[in-house]
C-alpha positions as a Markdown table, in Angstrom:
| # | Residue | x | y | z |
|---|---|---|---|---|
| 1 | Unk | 85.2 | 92.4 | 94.0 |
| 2 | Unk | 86.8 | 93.3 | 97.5 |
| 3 | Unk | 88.3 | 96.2 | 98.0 |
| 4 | Unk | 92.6 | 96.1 | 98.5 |
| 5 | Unk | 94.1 | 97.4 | 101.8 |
| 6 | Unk | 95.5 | 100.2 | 101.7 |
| 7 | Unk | 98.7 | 100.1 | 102.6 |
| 8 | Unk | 100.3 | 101.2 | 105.8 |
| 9 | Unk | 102.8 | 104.5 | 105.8 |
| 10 | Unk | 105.4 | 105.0 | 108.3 |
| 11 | Unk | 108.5 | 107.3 | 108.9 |
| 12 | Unk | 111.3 | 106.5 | 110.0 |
| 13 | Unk | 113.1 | 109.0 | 112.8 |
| 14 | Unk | 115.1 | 110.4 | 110.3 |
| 15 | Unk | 112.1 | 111.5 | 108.0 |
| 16 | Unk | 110.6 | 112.5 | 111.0 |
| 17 | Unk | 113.0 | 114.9 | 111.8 |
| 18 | Unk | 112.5 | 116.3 | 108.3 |
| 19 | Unk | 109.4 | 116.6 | 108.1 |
| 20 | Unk | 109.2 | 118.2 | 111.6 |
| 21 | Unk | 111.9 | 120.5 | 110.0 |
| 22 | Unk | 109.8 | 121.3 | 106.4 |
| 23 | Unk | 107.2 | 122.2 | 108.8 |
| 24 | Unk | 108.8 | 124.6 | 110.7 |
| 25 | Unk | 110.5 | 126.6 | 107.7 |
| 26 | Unk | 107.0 | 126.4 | 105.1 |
| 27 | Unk | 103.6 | 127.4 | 106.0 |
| 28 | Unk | 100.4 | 126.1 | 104.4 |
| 29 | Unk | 99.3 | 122.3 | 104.3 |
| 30 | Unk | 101.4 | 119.4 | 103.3 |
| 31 | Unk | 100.4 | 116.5 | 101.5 |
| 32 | Unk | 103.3 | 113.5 | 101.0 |
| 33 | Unk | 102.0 | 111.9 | 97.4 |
| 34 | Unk | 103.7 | 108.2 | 96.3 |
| 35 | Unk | 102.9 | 108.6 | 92.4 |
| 36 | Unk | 104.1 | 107.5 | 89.5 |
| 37 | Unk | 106.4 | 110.2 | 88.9 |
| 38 | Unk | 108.5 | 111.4 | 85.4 |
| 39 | Unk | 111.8 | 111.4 | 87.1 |
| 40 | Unk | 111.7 | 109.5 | 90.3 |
| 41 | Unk | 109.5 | 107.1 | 89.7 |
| 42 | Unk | 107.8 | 106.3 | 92.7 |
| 43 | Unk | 109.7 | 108.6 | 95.4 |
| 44 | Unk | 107.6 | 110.0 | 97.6 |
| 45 | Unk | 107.0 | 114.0 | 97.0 |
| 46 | Unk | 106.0 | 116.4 | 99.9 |
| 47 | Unk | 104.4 | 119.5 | 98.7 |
| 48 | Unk | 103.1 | 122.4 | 100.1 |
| 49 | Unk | 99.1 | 123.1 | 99.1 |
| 50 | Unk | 98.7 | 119.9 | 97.5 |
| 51 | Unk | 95.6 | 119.3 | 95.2 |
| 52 | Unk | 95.0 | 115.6 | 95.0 |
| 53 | Unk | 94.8 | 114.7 | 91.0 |
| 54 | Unk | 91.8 | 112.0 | 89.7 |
| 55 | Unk | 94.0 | 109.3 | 89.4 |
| 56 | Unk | 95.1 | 109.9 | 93.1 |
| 57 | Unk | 94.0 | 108.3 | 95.6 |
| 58 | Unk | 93.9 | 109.5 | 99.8 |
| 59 | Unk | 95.5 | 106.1 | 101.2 |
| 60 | Unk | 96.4 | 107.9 | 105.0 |
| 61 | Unk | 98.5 | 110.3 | 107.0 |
| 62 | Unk | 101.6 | 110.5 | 108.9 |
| 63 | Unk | 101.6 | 112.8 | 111.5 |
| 64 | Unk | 98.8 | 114.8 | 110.4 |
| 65 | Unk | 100.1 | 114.8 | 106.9 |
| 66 | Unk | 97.7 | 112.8 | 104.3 |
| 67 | Unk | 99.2 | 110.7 | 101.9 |
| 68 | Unk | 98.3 | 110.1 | 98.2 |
| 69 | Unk | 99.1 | 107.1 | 96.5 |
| 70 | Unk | 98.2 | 107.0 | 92.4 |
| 71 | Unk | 95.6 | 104.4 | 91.8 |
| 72 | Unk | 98.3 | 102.8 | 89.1 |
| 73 | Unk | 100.4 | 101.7 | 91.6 |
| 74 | Unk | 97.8 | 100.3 | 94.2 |
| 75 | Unk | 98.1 | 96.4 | 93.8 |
| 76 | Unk | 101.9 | 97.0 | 93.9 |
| 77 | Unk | 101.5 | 98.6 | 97.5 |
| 78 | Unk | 98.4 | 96.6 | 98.5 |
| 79 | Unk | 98.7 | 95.3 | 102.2 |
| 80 | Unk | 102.1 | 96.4 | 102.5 |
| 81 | Unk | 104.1 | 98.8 | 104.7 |
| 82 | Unk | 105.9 | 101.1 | 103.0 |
| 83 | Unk | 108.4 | 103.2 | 105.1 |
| 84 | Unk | 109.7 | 106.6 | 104.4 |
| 85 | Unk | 113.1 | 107.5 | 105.2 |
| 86 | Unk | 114.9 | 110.6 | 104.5 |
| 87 | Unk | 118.7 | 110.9 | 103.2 |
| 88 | Unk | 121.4 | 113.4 | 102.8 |
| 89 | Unk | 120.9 | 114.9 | 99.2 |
| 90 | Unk | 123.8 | 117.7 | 99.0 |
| 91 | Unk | 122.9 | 118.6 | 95.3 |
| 92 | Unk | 119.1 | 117.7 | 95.4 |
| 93 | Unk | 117.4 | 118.3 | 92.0 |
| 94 | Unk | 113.6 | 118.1 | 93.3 |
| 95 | Unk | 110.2 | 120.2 | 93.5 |
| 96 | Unk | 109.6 | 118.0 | 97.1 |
| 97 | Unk | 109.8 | 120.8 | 99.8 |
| 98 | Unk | 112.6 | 118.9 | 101.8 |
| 99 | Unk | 114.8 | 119.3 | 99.0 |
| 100 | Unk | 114.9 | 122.9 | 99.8 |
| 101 | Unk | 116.3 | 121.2 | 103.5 |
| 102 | Unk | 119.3 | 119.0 | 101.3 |
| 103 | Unk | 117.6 | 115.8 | 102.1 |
| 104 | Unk | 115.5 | 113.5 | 99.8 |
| 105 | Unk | 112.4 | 111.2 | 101.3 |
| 106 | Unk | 112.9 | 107.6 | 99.9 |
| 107 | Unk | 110.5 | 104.6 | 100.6 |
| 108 | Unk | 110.9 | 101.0 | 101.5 |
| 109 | Unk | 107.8 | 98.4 | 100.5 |
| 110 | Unk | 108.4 | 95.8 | 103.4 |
| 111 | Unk | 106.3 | 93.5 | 105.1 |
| 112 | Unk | 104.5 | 94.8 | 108.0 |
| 113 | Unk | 107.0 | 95.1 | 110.5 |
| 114 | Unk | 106.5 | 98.5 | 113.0 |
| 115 | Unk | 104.0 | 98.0 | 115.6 |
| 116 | Unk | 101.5 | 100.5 | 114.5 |
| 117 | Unk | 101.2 | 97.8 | 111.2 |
| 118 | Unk | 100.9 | 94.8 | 113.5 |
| 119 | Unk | 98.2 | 96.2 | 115.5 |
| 120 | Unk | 96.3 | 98.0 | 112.4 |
């Protein structure tokens, strides 16, 4: 059986800018995981000192961040690009470290549309 492409993660300037921001107000090592959350259902989470589950499964990194996608989820991401984007969240309810910051990452499964995706 082949094995499905991962797909490809990207951040938008204004998640950049948050992260950048995370990064600058938390020490230790962040990990951004794409799971299949309680709450949020697939949101992406950013935590601090992440240890990767069994059911979790290293898929890339942004920006020196690795990314963990839960192997439940993998055919509905396969060969996709899935954008991260970050919003205003004035009353965020969240254990991802940018909620601290009043923003909230979100993600966008689109075709492959960024450069980095078209030359991968």
């Amino acid at each position: 059986m082949a094995h499905a492409q991962a797909p490809t993660i990207v951040l938008t300037e204004a998640a950049r800018a948050v992260l950048d921001r995370v990064r600058a107000d938390r020490p230790g090592d962040l990990s951004l995981v794409i799971g299949n959350g309680c709450c949020d259902s697939t949101a992406p989470y950013l935590f601090a000192d992440y240890v990767a589950g069994p059911n979790e499964r290293l898929v890339g990194a942004i920006d020196d961040v690795p990314v963990f996608l839960d192997r439940a989820l993998e055919s509905s991401f396969r060969s996709t690009e899935v954008v991260v984007d970050a919003r205003n969240d004035p009353q965020p309810d969240s254990f991802s470290c940018e909620s601290e910051l009043g923003f909230r990452f979100v993600l966008d499964r689109l075709p492959a549309v960024s450069d980095a995706a078209k030359h991968a």
